[in-house]
C-alpha positions in Angstrom: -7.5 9.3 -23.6 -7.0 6.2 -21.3 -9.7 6.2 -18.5 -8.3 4.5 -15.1 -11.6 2.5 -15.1 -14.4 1.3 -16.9 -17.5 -1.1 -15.6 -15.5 -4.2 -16.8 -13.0 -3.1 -14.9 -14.7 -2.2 -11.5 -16.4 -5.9 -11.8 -13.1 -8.0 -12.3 -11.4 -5.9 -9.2 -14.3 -6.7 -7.0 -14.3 -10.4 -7.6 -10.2 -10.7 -7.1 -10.7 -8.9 -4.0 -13.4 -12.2 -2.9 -10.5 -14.3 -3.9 -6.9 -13.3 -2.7 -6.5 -16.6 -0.8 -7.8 -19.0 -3.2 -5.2 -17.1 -6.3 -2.4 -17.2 -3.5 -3.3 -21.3 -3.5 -4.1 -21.9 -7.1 -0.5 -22.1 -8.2 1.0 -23.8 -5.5 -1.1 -26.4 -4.2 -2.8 -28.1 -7.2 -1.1 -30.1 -9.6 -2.9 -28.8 -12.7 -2.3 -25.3 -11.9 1.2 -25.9 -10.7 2.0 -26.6 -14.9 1.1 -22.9 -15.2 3.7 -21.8 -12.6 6.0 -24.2 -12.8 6.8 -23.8 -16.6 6.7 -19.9 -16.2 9.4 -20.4 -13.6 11.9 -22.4 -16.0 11.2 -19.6 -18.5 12.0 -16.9 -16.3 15.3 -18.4 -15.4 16.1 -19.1 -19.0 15.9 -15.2 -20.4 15.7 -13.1 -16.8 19.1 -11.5 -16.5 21.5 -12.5 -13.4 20.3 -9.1 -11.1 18.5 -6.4 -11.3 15.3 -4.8 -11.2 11.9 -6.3 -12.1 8.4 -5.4 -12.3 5.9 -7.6 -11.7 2.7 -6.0 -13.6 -0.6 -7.2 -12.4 1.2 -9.5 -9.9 -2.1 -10.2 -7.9 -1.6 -11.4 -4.3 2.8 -11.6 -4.9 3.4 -15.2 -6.0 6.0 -14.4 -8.3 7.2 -11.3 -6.8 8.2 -13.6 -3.7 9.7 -15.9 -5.5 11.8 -13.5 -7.5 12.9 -11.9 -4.2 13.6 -15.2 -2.7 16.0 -15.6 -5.8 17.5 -12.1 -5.1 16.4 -9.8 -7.5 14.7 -6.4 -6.3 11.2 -6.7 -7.6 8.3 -4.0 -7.8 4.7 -5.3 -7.3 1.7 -3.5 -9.0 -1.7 -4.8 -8.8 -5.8 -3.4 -9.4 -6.9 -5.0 -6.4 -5.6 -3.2 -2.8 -7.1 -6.9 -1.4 -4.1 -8.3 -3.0 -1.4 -5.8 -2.5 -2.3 -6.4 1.4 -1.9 -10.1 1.6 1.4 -9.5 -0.3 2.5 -7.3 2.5 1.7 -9.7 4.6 3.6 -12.7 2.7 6.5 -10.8 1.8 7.0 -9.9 5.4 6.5 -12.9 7.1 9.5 -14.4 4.5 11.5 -11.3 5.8 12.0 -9.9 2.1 11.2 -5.9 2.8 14.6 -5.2 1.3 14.0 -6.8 -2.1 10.4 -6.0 -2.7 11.3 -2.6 -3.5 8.0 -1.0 -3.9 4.1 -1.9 -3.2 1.4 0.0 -6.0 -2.0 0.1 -6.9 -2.0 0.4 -10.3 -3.3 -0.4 -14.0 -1.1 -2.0 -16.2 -2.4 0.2 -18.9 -1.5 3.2 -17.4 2.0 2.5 -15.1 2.9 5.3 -12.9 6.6 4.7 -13.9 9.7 6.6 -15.9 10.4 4.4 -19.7 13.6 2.4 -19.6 13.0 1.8 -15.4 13.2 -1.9 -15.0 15.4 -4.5 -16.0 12.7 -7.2 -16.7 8.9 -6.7 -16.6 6.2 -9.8 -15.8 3.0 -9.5 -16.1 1.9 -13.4 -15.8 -1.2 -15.3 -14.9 -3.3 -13.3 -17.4 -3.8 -9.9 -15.7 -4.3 -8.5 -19.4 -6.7 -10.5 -20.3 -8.7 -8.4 -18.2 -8.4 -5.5 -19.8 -11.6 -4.3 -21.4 -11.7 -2.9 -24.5 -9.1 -3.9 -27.1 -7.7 -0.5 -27.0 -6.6 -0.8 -23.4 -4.9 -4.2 -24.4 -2.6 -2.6 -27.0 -1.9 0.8 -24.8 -1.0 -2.0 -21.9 1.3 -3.6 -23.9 3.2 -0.3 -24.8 3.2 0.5 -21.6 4.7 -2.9 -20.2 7.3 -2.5 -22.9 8.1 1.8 -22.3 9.1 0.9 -18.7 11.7 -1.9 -19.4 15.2 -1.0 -20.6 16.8 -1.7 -23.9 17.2 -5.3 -24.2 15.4 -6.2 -21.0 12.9 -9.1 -21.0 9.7 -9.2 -21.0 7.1 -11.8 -20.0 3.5 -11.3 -20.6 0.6 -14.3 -20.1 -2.6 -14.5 -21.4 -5.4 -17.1 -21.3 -6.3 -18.5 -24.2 -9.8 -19.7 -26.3 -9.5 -23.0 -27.2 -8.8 -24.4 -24.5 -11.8 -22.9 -23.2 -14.4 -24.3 -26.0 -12.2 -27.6 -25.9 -13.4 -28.2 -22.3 -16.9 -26.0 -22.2 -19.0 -29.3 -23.1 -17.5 -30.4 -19.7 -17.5 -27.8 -17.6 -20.0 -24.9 -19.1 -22.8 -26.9 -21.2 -25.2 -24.1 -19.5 -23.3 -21.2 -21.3 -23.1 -23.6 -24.4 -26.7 -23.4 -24.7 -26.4 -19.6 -24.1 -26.3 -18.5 -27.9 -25.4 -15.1 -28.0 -22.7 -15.6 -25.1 -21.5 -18.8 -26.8 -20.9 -16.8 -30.5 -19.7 -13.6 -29.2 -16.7 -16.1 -27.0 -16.0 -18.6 -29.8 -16.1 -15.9 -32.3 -14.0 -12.7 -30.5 -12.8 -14.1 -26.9 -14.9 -11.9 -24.8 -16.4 -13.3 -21.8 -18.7 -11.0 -20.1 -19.7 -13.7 -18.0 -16.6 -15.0 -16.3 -17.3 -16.2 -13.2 -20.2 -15.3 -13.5 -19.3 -11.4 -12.4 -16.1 -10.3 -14.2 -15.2 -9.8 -18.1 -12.1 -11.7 -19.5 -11.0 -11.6 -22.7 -9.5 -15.2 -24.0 -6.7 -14.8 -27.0 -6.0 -16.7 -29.9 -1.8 -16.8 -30.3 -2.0 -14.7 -33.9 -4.3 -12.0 -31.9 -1.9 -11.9 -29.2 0.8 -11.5 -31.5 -0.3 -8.8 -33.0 -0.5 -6.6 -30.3 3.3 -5.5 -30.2 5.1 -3.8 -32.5 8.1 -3.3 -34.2 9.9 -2.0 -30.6 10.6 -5.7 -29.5 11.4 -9.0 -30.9 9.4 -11.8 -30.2 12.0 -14.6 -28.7 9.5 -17.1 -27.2 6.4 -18.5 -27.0 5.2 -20.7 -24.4 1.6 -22.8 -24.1 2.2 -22.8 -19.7 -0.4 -26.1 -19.6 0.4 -27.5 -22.9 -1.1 -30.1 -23.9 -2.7 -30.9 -20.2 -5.2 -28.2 -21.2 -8.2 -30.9 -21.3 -6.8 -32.7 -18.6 -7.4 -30.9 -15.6 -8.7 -33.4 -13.2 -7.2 -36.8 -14.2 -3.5 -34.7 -13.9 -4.4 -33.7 -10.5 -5.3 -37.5 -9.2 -2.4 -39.2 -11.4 0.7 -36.5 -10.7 -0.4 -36.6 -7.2 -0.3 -40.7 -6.7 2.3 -41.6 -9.4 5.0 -40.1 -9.7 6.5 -41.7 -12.6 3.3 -40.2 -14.7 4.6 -37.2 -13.6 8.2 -37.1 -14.4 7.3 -38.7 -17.6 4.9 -36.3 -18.7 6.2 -33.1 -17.8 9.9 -34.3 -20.0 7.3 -34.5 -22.7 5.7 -31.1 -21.6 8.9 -29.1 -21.9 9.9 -30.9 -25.2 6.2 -29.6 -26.7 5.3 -26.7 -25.1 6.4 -24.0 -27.9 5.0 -25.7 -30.7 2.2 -23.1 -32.0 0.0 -25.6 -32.0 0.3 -26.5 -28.7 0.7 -22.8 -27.6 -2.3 -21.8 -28.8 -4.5 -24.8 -27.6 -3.3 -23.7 -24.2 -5.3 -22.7 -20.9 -2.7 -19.8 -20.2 -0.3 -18.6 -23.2 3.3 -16.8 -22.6 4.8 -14.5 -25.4 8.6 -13.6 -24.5 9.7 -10.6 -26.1 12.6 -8.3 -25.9 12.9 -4.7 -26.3 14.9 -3.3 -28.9 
């Protein structure tokens, strides 16, 4: 039986509450970051259908769900973290879209408080199941997100992913390098009980991810959201700020390399597109 909460849990909805603003930001005003959105956003218009109905699972502080309303679909937001669903209010009010955000929910997004075949799309972007603690939870979330969305309806789900993790933790985490135990148990099965230095995230390999849905959808996409920037986090940030050119240049090349496996799975965040059957 699925339990609503465990300690993992309680620690990871705790630390998004300390940081609505600063998720609200992340995507929008850093170049890095903005790879992550700005790639999920080409993908969305690619396999989203024209109108309808869309849940956005997990969708944190309403980045997407404002951005999908802005476009004019009707868009239901569920979230962990009641710090979030606030500021959303907020947000989605002050860009006057009450009449397209259709609903407001706490929620799990292993346990969704909806009827199956409800929405006409389903996100759940930015990695809200990579919080979910223990691996059972991640598969019963991933039923879930697929019972609620219609036949044929799309569905996006983002993850972050290991590699690019270890590829940058001589750089950025030498101190939890030198933590053995911590260091194995990541590099070996994903789990970071140290993230942030409060919460638990769990980091995917792309054949792990894959294997958590079944034979109800077919896989249609697979998207590495940073690509091959992954290891690039600060020198993108000064360069696609003051050069443009670097920019333009680079992110043709992104969206020419981004669904190569290899690249998919070297990525900071991951996307599998699948559709239900």
């Amino acid at each position: 039986m699925f339990k609503m909460a465990n300690n993992e849990e309680r620690k990871t909805k705790k630390l998004y509450a300390d940081i609505v603003r600063k998720e609200w930001n992340r995507l929008k005003e850093y170049s890095y970051f903005r790879l992550e959105f700005d790639t999920t956003m080409v993908f969305l218009k690619k396999y989203l259908p024209k109108k309808g109905l869309i849940l956005d699972a997990g969708g944190g502080p309403g980045r997407y769900t404002i951005e999908l309303a802005k476009k004019g679909y009707d868009v239901v937001l569920l979230d962990l973290t009641p710090e979030n669903l606030e500021f959303a209010k907020r947000k989605i009010k002050k860009e006057r879209l009450q009449d397209k955000v259709k609903a407001i929910l706490e929620g799990n997004i292993a346990k969704l408080p909806f009827k199956s075949n409800t929405f006409d799309a389903v996100i759940c972007l930015g990695g809200p199941l990579s919080h979910v603690h223990p691996e059972k939870n991640r598969k019963k979330a991933i039923s879930e997100l697929i019972r609620v969305a219609k036949k044929n309806a799309p569905i996006f789900i983002a993850v972050m992913g290991k590699f690019a993790v270890i590829m940058n933790s001589l750089r950025f985490w030498p101190e939890e390098v030198k933590m053995k135990k911590h260091f194995e148990r990541f590099s070996q099965q994903g789990d970071d009980y140290m993230w942030r230095r409060r919460g638990y995230c769990h980091f995917f390999e792309l054949k792990e991810f894959e294997n958590l849905f079944d034979k109800n959808v077919e896989i249609v996409e697979e998207v590495g959201l940073e690509g091959l920037a992954s290891t690039s986090r600060d020198i993108t940030k000064k360069l696609f700020r003051k050069q443009p050119k670097i920019a333009k240049n680079w992110m043709k090349m992104h969206y020419k390399t981004c669904t190569n496996p290899t690249v998919v799975d070297l990525s900071a965040h991951m996307m599998i597109i699948v559709r239900k059957k």
